[in-house]
VOPAGU-2260 file (C-alpha; in pm, 1 decimal, decimal comma):
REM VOPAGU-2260
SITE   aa  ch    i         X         Y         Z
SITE  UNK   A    0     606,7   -2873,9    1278,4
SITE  UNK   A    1     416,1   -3136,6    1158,3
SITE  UNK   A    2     274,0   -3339,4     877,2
SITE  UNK   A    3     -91,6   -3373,8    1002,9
SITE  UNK   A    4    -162,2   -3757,2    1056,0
SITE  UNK   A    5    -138,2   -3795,4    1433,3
SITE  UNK   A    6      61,8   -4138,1    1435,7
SITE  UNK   A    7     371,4   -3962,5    1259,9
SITE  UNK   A    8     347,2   -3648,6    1432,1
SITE  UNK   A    9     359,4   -3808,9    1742,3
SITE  UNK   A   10     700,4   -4042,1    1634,4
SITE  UNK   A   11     878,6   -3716,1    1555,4
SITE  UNK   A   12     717,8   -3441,8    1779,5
SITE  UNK   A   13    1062,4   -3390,1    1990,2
SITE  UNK   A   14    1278,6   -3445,8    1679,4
SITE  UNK   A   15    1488,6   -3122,0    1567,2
SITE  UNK   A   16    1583,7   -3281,7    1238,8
SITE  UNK   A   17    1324,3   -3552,9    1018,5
SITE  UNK   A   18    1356,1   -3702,6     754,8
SITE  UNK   A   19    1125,9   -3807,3     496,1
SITE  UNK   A   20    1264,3   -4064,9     208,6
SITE  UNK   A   21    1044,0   -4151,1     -79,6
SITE  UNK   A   22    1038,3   -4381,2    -347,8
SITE  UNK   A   23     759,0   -4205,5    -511,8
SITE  UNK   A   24     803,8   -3829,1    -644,4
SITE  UNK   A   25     431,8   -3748,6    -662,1
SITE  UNK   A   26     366,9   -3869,2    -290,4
SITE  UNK   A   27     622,0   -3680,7    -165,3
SITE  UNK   A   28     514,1   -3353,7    -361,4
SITE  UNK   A   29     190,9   -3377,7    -167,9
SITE  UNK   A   30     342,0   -3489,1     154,2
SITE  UNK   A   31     604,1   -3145,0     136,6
SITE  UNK   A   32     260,7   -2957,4      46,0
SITE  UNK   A   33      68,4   -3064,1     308,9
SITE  UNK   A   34     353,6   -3003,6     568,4
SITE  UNK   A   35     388,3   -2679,2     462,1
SITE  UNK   A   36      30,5   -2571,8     535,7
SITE  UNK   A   37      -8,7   -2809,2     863,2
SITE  UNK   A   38     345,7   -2616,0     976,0
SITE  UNK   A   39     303,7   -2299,0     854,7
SITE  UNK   A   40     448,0   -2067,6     920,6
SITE  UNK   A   41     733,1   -2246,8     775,9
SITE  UNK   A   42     993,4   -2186,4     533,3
SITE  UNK   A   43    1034,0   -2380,1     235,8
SITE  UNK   A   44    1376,1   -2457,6      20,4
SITE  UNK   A   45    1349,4   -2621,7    -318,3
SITE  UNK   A   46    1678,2   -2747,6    -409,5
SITE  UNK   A   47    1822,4   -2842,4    -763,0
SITE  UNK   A   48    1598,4   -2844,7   -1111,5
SITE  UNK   A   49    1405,2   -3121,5   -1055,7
SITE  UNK   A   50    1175,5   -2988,8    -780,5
SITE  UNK   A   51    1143,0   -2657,8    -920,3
SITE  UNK   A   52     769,0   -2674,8    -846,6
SITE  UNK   A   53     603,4   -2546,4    -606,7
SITE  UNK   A   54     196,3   -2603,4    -700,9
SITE  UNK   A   55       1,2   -2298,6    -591,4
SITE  UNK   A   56    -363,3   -2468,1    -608,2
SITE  UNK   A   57    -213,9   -2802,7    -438,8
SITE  UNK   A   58    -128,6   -2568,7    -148,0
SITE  UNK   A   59    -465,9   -2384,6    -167,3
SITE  UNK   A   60    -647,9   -2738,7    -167,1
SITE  UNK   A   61    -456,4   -2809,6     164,2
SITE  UNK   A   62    -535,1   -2480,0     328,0
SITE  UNK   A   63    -899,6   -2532,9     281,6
SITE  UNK   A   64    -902,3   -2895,1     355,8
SITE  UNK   A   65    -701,7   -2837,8     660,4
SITE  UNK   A   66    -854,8   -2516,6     722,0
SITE  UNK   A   67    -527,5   -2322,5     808,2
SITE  UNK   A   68    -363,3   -1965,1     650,8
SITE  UNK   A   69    -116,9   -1952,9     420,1
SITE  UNK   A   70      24,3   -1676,9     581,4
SITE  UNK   A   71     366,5   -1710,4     718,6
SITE  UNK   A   72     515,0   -1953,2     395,4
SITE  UNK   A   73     817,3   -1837,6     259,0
SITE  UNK   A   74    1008,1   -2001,8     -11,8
SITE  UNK   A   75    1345,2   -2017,7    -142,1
SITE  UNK   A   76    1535,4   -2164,9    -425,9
SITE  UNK   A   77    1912,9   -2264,3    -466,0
SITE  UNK   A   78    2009,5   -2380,7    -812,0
SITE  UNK   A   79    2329,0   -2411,2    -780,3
SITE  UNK   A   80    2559,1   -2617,6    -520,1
SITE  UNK   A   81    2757,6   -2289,7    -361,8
SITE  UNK   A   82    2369,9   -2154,9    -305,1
SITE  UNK   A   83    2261,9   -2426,9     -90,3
SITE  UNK   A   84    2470,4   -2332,9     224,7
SITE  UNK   A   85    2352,8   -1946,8     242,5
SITE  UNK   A   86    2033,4   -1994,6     184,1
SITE  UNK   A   87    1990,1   -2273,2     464,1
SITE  UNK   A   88    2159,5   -2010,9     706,4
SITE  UNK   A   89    1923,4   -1683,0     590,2
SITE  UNK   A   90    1662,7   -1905,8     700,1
SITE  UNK   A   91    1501,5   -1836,5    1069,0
SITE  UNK   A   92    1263,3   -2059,3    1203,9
SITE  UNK   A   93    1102,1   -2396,3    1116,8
SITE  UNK   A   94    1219,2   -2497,0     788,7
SITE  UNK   A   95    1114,8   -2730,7     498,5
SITE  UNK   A   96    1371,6   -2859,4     253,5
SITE  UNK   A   97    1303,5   -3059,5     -52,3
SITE  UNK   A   98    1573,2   -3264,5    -237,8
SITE  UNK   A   99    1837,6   -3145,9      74,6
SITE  UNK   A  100    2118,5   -3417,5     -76,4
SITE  UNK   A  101    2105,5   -3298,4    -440,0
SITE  UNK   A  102    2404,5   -3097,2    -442,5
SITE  UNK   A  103    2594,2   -3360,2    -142,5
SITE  UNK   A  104    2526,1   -3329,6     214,8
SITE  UNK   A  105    2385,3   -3051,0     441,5
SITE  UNK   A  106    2523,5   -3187,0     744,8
SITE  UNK   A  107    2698,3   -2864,8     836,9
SITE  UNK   A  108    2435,1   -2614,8     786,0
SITE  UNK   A  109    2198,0   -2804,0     968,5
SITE  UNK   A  110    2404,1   -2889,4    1251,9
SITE  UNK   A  111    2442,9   -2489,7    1286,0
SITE  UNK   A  112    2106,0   -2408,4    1268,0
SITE  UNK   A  113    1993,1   -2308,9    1641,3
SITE  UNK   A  114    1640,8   -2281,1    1653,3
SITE  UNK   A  115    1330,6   -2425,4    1477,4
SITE  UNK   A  116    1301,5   -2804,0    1348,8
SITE  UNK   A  117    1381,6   -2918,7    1014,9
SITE  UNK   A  118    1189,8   -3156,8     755,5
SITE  UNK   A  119    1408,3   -3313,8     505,4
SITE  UNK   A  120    1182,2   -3478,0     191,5
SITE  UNK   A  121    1400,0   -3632,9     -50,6
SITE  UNK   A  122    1401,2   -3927,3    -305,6
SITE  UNK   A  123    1809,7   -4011,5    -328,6
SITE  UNK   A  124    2004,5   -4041,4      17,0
SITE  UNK   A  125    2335,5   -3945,6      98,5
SITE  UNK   A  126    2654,6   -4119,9     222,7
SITE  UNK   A  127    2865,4   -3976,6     521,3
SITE  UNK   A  128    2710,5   -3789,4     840,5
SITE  UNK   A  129    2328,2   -3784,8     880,3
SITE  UNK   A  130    2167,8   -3447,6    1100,0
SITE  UNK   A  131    1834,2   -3621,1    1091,7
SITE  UNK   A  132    1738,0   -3788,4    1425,4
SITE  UNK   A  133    1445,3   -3951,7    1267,1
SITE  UNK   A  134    1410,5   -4090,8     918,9
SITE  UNK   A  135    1099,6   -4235,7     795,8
SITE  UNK   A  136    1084,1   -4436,8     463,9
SITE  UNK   A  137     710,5   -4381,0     279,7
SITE  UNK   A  138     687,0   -4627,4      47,5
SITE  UNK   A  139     367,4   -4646,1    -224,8
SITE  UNK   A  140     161,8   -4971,3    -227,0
SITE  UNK   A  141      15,8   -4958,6    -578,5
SITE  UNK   A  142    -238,3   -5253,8    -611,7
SITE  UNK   A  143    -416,8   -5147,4    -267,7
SITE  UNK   A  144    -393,0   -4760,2    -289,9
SITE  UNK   A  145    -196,0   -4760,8      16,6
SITE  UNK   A  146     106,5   -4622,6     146,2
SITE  UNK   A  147     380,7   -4736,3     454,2
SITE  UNK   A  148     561,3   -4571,4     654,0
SITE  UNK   A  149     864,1   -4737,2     825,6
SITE  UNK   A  150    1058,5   -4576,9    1125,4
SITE  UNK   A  151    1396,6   -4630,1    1020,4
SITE  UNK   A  152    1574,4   -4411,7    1286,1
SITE  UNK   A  153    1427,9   -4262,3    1578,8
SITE  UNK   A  154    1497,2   -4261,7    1937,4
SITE  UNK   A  155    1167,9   -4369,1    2058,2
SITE  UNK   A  156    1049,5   -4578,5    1819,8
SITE  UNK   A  157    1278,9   -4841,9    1632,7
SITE  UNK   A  158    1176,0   -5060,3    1404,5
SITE  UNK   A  159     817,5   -4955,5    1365,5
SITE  UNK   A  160     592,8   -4964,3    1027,3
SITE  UNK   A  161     254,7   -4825,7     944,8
SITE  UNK   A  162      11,7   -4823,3     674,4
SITE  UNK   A  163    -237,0   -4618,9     580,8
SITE  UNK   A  164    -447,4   -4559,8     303,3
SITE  UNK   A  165    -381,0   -4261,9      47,9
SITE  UNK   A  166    -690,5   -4106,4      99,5
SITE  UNK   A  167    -569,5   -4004,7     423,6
SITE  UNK   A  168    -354,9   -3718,8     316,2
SITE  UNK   A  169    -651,6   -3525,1     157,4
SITE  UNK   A  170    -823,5   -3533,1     497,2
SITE  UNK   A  171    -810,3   -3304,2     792,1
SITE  UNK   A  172    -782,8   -3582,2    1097,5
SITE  UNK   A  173   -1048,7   -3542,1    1365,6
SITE  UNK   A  174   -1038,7   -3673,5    1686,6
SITE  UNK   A  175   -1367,3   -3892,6    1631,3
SITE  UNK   A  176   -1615,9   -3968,0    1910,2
SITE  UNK   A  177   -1391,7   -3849,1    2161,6
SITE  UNK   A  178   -1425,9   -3518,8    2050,4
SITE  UNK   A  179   -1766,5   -3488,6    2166,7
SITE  UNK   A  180   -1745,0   -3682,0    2523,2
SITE  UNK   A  181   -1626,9   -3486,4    2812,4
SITE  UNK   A  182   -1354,9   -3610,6    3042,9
């Protein structure tokens, strides 16, 4: 799984369980949307009332952009807190949850899942026992049109913090010059 810039994927490529806090709703809605075409297939969970949307032409922008299927996504939705705990278990595979701490915390379930890696995107965090091995704060720099991310957790990378400019998430990342040189 991955989100598609090349600096994060790298930070959490041997992570089982990330996660992604944001201050900003909007940026994560198109950071969840753009992992879920980079990733597919994936399965998605949508947790709670307040991200009951899931934006069909935001996800068809990213498969063109990215140039990727959208074969392979598969979405759930728990509204309720006794949901949340069967639904994370029906789930095979790689697996995308958004607000995971809505209804308290998923430790549990995602200590029990076996295989796949999991993306966590929420806004609120939880208190008691973290599953995530990574978490990465993105954090929305208005004036400049910019956006940071800061490693908060990870076992390779401690204290680390990026910016990059906005712009970057409606772009598929090339490789550049080196693309075209032969080593």
């Amino acid at each position: 799984m991955k989100i598609g810039i090349e600096e994060i994927d790298k930070i959490i490529e041997k992570d089982r369980v990330v996660g992604f806090r944001f201050q900003d709703r909007k940026l994560m809605k198109i950071m969840y949307h753009r992992a879920l075409v980079e990733s597919a297939p994936v399965n998605l969970i949508l947790l709670g009332e307040r991200c009951r949307i899931l934006e069909p032409y935001l996800l068809l922008s990213f498969s063109r952009i990215l140039g990727k299927s959208l074969d392979g996504i598969k979405v759930k939705r728990a509204f309720k807190r006794e949901d949340v705990f069967p639904t994370i278990e029906s789930m095979y595979g790689n697996l995308i949850i958004v607000n995971p701490y809505v209804y308290g915390n998923v430790y549990d379930s995602l200590m029990r899942r076996r295989e796949g890696k999991t993306f966590l995107f929420y806004l609120n965090e939880p208190l008691g026992l973290r599953a995530e091995t990574s978490i990465l704060d993105i954090e929305k720099i208005e004036k400049r049109n910019l956006f940071s991310i800061i490693v908060r957790k990870s076992p390779s990378y401690p204290n680390l913090r990026m910016t990059f400019p906005t712009r970057i998430l409606y772009f598929r990342q090339e490789q550049g010059i080196l693309k075209w040189v032969n080593l």
